[in-house]
C-alpha positions as CSV (number, residue, x, y, z in Angstrom):
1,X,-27.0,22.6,-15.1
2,X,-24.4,20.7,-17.3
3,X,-23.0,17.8,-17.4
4,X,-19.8,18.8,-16.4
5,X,-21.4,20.6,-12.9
6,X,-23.5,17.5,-11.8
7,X,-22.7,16.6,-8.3
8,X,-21.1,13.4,-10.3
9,X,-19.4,14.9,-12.9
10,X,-18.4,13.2,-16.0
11,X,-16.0,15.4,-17.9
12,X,-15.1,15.7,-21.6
13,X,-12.3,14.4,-22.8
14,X,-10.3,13.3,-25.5
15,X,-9.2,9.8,-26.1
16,X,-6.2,8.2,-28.5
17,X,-3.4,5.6,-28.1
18,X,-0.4,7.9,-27.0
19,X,2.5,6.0,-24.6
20,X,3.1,6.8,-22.0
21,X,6.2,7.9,-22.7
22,X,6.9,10.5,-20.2
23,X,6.4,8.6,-17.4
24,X,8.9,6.1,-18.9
25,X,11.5,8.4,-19.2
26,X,15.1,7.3,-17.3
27,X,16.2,9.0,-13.8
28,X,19.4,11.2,-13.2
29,X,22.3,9.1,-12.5
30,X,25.2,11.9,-11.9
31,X,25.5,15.4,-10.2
32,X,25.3,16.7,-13.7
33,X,22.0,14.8,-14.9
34,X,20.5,15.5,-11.1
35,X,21.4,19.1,-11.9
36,X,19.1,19.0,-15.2
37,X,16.7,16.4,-13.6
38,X,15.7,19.6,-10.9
39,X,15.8,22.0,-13.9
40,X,13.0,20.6,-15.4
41,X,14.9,18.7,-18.1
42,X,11.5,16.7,-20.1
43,X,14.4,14.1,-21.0
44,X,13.7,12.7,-17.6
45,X,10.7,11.5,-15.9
46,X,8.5,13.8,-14.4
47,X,10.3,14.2,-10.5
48,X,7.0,15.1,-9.1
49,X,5.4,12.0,-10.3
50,X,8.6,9.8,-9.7
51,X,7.9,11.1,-6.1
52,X,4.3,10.3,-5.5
53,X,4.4,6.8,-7.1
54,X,7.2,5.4,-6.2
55,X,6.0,4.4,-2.3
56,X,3.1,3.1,-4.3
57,X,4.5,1.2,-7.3
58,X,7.1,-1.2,-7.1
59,X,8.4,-0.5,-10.7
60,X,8.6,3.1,-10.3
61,X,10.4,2.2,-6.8
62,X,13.2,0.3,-8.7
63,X,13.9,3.1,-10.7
64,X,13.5,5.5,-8.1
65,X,15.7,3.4,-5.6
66,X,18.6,2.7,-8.0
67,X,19.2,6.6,-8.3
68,X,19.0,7.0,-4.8
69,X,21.9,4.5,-4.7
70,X,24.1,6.0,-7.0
71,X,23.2,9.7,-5.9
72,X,22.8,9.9,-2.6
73,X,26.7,9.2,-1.3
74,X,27.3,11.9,-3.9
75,X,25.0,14.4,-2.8
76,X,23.2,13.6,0.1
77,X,25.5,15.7,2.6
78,X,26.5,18.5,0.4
79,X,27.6,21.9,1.0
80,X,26.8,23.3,-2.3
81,X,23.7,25.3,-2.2
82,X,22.5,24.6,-6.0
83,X,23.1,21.1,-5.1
84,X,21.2,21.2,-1.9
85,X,18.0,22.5,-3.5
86,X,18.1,19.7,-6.3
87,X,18.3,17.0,-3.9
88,X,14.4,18.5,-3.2
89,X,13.7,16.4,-6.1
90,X,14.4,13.2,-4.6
91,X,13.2,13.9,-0.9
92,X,9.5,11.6,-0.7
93,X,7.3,13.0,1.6
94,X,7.6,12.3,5.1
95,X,3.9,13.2,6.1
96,X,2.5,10.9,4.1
97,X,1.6,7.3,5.7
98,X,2.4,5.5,2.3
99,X,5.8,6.7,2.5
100,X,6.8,6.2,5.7
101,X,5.9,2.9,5.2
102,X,8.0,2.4,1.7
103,X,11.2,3.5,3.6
104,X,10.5,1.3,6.3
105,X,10.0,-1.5,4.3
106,X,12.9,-0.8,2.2
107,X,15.4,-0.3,5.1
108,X,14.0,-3.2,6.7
109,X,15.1,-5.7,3.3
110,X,18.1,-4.0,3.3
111,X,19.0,-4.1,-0.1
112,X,20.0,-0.5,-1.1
113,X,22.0,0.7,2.2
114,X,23.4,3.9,0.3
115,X,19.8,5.1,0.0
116,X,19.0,4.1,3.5
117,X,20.5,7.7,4.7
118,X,17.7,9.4,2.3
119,X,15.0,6.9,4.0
120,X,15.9,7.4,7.0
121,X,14.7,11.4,6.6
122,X,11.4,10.1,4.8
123,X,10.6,8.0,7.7
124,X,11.2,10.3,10.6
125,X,7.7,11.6,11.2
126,X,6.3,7.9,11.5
127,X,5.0,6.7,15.1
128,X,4.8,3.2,16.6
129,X,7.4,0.5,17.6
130,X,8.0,0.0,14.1
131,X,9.4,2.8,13.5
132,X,11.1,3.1,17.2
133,X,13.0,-0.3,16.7
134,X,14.0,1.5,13.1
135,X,15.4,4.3,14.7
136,X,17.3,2.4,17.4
137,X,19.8,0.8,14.6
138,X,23.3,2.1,14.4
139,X,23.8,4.3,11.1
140,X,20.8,6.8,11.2
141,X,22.0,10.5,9.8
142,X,21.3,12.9,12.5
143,X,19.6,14.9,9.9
144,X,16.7,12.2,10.2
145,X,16.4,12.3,14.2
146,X,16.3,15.8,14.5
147,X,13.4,15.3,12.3
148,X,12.3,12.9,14.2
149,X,12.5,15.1,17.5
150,X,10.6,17.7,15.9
151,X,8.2,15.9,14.8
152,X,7.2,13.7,17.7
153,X,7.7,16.3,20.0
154,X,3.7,17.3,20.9
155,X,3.5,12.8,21.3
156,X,5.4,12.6,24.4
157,X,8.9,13.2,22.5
158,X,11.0,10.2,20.7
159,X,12.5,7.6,22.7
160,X,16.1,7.7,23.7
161,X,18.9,5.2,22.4
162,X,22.0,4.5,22.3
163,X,22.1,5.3,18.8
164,X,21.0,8.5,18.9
165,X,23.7,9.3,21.5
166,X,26.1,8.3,19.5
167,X,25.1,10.4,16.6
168,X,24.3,13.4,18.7
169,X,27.9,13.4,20.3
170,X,29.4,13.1,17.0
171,X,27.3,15.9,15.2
172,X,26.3,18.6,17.8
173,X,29.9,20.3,17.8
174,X,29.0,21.4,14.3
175,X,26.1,23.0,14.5
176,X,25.8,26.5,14.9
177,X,24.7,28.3,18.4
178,X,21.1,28.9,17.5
179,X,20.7,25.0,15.8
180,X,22.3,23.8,18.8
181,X,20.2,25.1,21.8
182,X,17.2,24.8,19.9
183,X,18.1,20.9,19.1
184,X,19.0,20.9,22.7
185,X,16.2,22.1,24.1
186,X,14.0,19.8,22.4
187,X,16.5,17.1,24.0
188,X,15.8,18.3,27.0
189,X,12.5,17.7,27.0
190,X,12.8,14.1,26.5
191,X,11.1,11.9,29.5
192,X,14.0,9.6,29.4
193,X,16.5,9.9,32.3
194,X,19.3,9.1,29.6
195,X,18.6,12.2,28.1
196,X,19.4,14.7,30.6
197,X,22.2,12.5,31.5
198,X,23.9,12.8,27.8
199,X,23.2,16.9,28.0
200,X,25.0,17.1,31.4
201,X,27.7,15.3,29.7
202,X,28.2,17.7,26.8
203,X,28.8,20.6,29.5
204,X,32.6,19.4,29.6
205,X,33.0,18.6,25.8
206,X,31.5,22.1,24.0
207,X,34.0,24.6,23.2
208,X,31.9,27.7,22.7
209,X,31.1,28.7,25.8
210,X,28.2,30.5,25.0
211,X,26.3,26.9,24.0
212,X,27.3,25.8,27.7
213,X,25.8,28.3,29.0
214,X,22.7,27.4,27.2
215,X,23.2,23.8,28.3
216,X,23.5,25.0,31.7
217,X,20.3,27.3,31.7
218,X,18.5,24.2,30.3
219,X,19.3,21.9,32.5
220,X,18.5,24.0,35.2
221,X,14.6,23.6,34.3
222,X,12.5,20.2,35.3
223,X,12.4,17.8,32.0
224,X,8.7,18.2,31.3
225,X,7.5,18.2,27.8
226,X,4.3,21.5,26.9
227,X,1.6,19.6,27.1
228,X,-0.6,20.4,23.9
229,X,-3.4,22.8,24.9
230,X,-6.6,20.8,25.1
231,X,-10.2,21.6,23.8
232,X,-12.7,23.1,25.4
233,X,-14.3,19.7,27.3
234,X,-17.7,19.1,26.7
235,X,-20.8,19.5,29.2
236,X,-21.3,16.4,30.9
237,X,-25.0,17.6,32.0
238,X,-27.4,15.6,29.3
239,X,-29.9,19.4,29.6
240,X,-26.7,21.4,28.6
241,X,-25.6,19.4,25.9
242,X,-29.5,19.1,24.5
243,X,-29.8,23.4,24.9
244,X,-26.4,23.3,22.8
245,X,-27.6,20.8,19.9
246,X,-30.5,23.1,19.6
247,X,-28.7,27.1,20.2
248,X,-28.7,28.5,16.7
249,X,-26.1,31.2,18.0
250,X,-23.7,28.6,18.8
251,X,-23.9,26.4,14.8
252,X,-20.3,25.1,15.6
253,X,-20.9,23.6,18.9
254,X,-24.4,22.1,17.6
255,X,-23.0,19.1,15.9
256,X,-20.3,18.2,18.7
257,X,-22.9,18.6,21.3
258,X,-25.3,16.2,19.7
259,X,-22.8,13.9,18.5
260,X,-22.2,13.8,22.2
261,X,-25.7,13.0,22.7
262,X,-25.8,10.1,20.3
263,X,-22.5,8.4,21.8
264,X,-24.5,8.8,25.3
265,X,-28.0,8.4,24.7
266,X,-28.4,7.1,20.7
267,X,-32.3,7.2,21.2
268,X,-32.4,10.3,23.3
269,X,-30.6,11.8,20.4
270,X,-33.4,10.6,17.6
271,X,-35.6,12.6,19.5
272,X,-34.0,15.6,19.9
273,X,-32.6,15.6,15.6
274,X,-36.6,14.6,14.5
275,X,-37.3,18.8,16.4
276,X,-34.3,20.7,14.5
277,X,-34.0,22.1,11.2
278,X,-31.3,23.9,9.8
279,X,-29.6,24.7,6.9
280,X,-26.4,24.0,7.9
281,X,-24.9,20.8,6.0
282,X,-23.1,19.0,8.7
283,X,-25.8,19.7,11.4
284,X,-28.1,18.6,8.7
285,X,-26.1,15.1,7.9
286,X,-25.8,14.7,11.8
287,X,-29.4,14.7,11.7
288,X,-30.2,12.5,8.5
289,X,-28.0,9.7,10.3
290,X,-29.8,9.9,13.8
291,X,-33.4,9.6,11.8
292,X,-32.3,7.4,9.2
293,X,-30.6,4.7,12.0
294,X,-32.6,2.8,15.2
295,X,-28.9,2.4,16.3
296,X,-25.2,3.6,15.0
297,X,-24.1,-0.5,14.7
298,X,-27.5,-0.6,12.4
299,X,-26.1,2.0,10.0
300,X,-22.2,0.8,9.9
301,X,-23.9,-2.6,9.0
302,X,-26.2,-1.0,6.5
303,X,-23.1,1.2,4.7
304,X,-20.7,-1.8,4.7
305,X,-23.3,-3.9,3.2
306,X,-24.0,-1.3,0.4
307,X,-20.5,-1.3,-0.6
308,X,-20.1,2.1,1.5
309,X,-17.3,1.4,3.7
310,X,-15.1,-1.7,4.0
311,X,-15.7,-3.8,6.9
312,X,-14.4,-3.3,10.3
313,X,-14.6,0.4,10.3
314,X,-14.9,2.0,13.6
315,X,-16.3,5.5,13.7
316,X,-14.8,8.3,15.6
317,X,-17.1,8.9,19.0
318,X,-19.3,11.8,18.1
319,X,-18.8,12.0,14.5
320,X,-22.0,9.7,12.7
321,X,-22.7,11.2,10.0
322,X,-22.5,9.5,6.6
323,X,-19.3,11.2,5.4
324,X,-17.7,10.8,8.8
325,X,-18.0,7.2,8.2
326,X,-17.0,7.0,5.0
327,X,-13.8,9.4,5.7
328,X,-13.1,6.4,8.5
329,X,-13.1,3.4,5.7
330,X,-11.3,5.0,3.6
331,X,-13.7,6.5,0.7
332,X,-13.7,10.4,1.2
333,X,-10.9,12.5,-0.3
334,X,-10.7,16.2,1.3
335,X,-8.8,19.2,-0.2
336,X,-8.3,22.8,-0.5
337,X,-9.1,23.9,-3.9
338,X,-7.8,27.6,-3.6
339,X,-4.6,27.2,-1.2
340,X,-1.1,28.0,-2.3
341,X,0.4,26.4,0.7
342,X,1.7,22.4,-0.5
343,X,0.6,23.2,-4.0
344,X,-1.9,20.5,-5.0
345,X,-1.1,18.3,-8.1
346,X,-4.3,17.3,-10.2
347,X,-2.6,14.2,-11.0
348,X,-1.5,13.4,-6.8
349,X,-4.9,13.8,-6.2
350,X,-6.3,11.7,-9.4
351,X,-4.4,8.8,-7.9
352,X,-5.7,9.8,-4.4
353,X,-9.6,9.3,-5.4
354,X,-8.9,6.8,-7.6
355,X,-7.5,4.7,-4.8
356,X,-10.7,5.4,-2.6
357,X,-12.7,4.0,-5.3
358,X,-11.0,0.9,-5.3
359,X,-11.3,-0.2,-8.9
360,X,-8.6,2.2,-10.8
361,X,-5.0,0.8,-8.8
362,X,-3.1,0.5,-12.0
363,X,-4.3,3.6,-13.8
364,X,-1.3,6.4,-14.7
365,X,-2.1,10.1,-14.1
366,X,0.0,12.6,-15.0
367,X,-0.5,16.9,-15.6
368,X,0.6,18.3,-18.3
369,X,1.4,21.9,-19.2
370,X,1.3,22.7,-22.8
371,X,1.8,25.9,-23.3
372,X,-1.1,28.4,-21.7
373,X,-3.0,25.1,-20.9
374,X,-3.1,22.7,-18.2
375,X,-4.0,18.9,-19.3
376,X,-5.0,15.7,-16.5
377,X,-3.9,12.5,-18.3
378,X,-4.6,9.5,-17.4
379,X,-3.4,5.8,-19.5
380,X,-5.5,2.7,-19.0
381,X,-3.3,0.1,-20.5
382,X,-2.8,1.5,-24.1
383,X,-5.6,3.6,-23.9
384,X,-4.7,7.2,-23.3
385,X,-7.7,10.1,-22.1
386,X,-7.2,14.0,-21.4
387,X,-9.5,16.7,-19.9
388,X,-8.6,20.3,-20.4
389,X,-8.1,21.3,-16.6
390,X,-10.2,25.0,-15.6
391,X,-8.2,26.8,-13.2
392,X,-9.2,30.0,-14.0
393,X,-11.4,30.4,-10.8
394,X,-9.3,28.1,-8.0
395,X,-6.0,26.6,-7.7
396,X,-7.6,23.0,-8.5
397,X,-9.8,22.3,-10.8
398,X,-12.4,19.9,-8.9
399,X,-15.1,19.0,-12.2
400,X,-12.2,18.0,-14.4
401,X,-10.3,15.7,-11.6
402,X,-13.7,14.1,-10.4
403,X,-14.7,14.0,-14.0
404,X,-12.1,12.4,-15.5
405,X,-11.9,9.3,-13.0
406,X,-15.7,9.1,-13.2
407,X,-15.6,8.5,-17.0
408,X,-12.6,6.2,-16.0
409,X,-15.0,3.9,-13.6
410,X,-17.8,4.3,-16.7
411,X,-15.7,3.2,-18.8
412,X,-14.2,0.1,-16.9
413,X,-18.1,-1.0,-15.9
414,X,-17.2,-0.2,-12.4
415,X,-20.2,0.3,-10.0
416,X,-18.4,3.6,-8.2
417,X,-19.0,6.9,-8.7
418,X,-16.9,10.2,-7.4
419,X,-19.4,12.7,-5.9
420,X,-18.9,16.5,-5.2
421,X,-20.0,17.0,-1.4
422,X,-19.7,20.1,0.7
423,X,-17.3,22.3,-2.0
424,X,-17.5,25.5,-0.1
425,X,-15.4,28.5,0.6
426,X,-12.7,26.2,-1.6
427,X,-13.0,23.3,0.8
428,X,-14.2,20.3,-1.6
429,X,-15.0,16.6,-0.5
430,X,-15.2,13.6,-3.0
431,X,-17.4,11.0,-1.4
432,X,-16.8,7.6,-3.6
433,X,-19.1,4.5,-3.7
434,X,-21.5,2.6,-5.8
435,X,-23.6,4.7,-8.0
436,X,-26.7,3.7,-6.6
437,X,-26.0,4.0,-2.8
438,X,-24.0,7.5,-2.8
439,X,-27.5,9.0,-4.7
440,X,-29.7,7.2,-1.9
441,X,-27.6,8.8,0.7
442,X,-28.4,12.0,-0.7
443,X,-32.0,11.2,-1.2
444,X,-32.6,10.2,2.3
445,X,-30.5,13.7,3.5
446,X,-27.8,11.6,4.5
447,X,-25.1,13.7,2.4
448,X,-25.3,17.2,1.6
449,X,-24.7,18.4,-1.8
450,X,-24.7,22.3,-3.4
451,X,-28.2,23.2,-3.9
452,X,-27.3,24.5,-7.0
453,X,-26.3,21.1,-8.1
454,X,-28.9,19.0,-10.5
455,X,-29.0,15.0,-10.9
């Protein structure tokens, strides 16, 4: 087995003093630069990259938020369709934590109101009173709380304000039939008593008569909100759950059923891993903690003291394996090597593992296509390294990415190492610690790892 496809790789690459000039590069600052900015113009930065670091670096934020400025009461409410789908270039996005947290924060200093409109959107998904008090303030564009309705709708809905009333009133006329009863309905779900008051308002203000009529049907239902359909529950019976662990017809309810076990019973559960064997990785990892640990405290101790985890992780009831702890604190990074859904950037994830190892914060990564290639680049002050990126076989190429931040911690002296767990049917998971702790895990059968795979 080569170097390259070593469960920690270390990948060739090619090293030399280029800038890191692309990166540098300015930011539109017009319709007619945005225009070329979506186009792929390489006379300005990268917009993928400008996306992805700027809720993470506060130079790239300066740059990022001063075109938002300029652009965004020029192009923000557009009708023109071109012009909508280059404004895609600047939307951050609003799934990620990071971001959510950037457009808080910069709303909150208020410093660049004509971006706030543009925040406002990449915030929407967020939960928690933070966010609640944000979306209480006068000013929000209703794009944003529709958003916002959508997306909290499966956690008990969004909570009504005075605010949102106020934009709602202004901006329903304009929508279309369809937009309308759908964002009604979801209004109409709300808990709030102010809610179903505001819709039985609107029944005197809409002029098409076929959106009353809508109104009317909706109203005419009790404000409850679907419920999201629950899992299966798990036997409470200690002999169920113990038949379960052990049913080889049943593999995906083994590991629930004795993580169950464990969360009930830890010693109960020793007894019953030390009797099964199994191929099956996460039964096998489930089983490697319970005989490895008198008690589940005994092994978060034992991982944070390693370096494994940071301290004050708490693990999820019934998940105690090694990885399931590590995913907790922070130090596994999952992805989909073969989906086309959310396309994958090598360098989004570059910055994703190298932030789990906790010793590569003000490394750049950036892909590259050149010509019939695809390149991972990465600068470390003025030193500038590529790998040549294999995607021949799978949308992401997982031995160059976890290769190239590997030689990265190598060359820095860091203790860490990136480790290829569990890559199957395109599913990959980099597991990153110190060296000498992620191999022990794997020694002890803590942490499964190809069987193809050699030290």
């Amino acid at each position: 087995m080569s170097e390259t496809h070593s469960p920690i790789p270390y990948a060739e690459v090619t090293r030399d003093e280029l800038p890191k000039e692309a990166v540098a590069r300015p930011l539109p600052d017009s319709i007619e630069t945005l225009m070329r900015y979506a186009a792929g113009d390489r006379a300005f930065a990268p917009p993928h990259w400008v996306r992805m670091r700027a809720p993470r670096d506060a130079s790239v934020a300066a740059r990022f938020l001063a075109a938002l400025d300029v652009l965004t009461p020029l192009a923000f409410d557009t009708d023109r369709p071109d012009l909508k789908k280059a404004w895609l270039e600047l939307e951050l996005d609003a799934n990620d934590p990071a971001v959510q947290r950037f457009a808080a924060t910069t709303i909150e200093q208020g410093q660049h109101p004509n971006a706030d409109r543009s925040l406002f959107v990449a915030a929407s998904k967020a939960r928690g009173e933070r966010f609640d008090a944000l979306f209480a303030r006068a000013g929000v564009p209703l794009t944003a709380y529709v958003s916002r309705l959508a997306a909290l709708r499966e956690h008990d809905g969004m909570p009504w304000s005075d605010a949102f009333a106020a934009a709602l009133a202004k901006g329903l006329p304009k929508f279309s039939r369809d937009a309308a009863s759908w964002l009604m309905s979801l209004i109409a779900e709300l808990p709030a008593p102010e809610a179903r008051r505001f819709l039985q308002a609107r029944l005197a203000t809409l002029n098409d008569e076929r959106q009353r009529e809508d109104l009317a049907r909706l109203l005419a239902r009790p404000a409850t909100l679907e419920a999201p359909p629950e899992e299966e529950p798990l036997p409470t019976s200690m002999d169920k759950l113990e038949l379960g662990a052990i049913d080889p017809r049943k593999p995906k309810l083994r590991v629930p059923y004795l993580g169950r076990i464990a969360v009930l019973d830890w010693p109960r559960a020793r007894r019953l891993a030390s009797s099964i064997a199994t191929d099956e990785w996460n039964l096998d990892e489930t089983v490697g903690a319970l005989l490895n640990h008198a008690t589940q405290s005994v092994m978060i101790a034992d991982f944070h003291q390693r370096g494994l985890i940071p301290e004050g992780v708490v693990p999820v009831p019934g998940k105690l394996s090694a990885r399931e702890l590590m995913r907790q604190g922070g130090r596994v990074v999952h992805f989909d090597t073969t989906s086309m859904e959310g396309i994958i950037d090598h360098d989004a994830l570059a910055y994703a593992v190298a932030e789990a190892s906790g010793g590569l914060g003000d490394i750049d990564f950036l892909e590259v296509v050149d010509g019939n290639a695809l390149y991972l680049d990465a600068w470390d002050g003025g030193r500038h390294y590529r790998v040549e990126l294999d995607t021949r076989r799978s949308i992401v190429d997982p031995y160059g990415l976890v290769g190239l931040v590997n030689v990265l911690l190598r060359e820095r002296g860091r203790p860490e190492r990136c480790l290829l767990a569990a890559e199957e049917k395109g599913m990959c998971d980099v597991v990153v610690g110190p060296e000498a702790a992620i191999r022990s895990l794997v020694e002890a059968g803590l942490l499964w790892i190809r069987s193809s795979f050699k030290w």
